[in-house]
C-alpha positions as CSV (number, residue, x, y, z in Angstrom):
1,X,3.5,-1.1,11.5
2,X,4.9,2.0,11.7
3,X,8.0,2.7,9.1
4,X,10.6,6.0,9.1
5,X,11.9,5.0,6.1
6,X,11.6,4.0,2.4
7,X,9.3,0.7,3.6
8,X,9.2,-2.1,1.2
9,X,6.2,-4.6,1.4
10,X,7.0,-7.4,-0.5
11,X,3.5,-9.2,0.9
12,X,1.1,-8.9,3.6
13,X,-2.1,-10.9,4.2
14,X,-4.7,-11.7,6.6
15,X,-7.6,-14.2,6.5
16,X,-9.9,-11.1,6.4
17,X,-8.7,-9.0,8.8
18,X,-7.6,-5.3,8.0
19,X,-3.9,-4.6,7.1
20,X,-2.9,-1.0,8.3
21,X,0.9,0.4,7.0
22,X,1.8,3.6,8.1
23,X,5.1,5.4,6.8
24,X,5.8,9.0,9.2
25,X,9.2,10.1,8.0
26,X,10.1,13.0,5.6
27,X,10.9,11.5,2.0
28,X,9.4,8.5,3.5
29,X,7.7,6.2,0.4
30,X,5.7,3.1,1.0
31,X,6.6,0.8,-2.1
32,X,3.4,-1.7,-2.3
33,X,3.8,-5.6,-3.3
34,X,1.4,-8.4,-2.6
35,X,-1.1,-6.9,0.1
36,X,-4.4,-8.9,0.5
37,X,-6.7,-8.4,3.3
38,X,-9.5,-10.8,1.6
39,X,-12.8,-8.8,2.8
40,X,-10.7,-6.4,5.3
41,X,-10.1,-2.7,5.0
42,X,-6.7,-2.1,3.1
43,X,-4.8,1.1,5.3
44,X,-1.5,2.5,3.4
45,X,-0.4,5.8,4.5
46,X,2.5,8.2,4.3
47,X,2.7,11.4,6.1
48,X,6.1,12.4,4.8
49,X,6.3,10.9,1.2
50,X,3.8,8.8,-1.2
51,X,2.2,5.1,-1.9
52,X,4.2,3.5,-5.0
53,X,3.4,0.8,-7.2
54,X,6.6,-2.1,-6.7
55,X,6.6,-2.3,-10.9
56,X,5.3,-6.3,-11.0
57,X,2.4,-6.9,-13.4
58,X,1.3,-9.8,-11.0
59,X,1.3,-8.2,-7.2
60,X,-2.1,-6.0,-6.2
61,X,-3.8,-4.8,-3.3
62,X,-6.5,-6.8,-2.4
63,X,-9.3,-6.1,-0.3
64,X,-13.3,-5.2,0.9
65,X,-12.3,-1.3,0.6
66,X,-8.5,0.4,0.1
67,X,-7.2,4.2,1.8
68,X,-4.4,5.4,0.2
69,X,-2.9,8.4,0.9
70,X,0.1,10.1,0.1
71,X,1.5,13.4,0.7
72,X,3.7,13.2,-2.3
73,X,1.2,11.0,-4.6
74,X,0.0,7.9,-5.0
75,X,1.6,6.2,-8.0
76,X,2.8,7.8,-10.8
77,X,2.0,8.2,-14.3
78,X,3.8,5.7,-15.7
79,X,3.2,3.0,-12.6
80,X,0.0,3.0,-10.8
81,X,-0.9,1.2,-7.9
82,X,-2.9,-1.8,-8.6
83,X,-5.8,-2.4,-6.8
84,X,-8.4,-5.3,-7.0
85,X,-11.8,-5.0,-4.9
86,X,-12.1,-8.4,-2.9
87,X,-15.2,-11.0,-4.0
């Protein structure tokens, strides 16, 4: 999926199968929900802005190995991005 704006992902999932979100706009954020991949590679990326937390206590990224990248950041102080490594 490729995104030119602010992208909300509310959930994504695959039955093991890599999940790859790309964001390529200036100011563009990636706001991450519910993303599990199972034992798939977990892809978030954003050329022109960063990889955000969505807030929710109970939404994670879930998978065999997570990229983020971010060229303004990957979460922020107060809201980091919640990862869990997959079983």
């Amino acid at each position: 999926m490729q995104a030119g704006d602010r992208l909300q992902v509310v959930s994504a999932s695959t039955g093991g199968g890599a999940i790859t979100i790309s964001s390529t706009a200036v100011d563009a954020d990636i706001i991450a929900g519910s993303i599990n991949a199972g034992t798939g590679a977990v892809t978030l990326s954003s050329t022109g802005g960063g990889v955000y937390d969505d807030g929710l206590a109970e939404t994670r990224i879930v998978g065999g190995s997570a990229s983020l990248t971010g060229s303004k950041g990957i979460g922020t102080s107060s809201r980091s991005v919640q990862t869990t490594p997959a079983a």
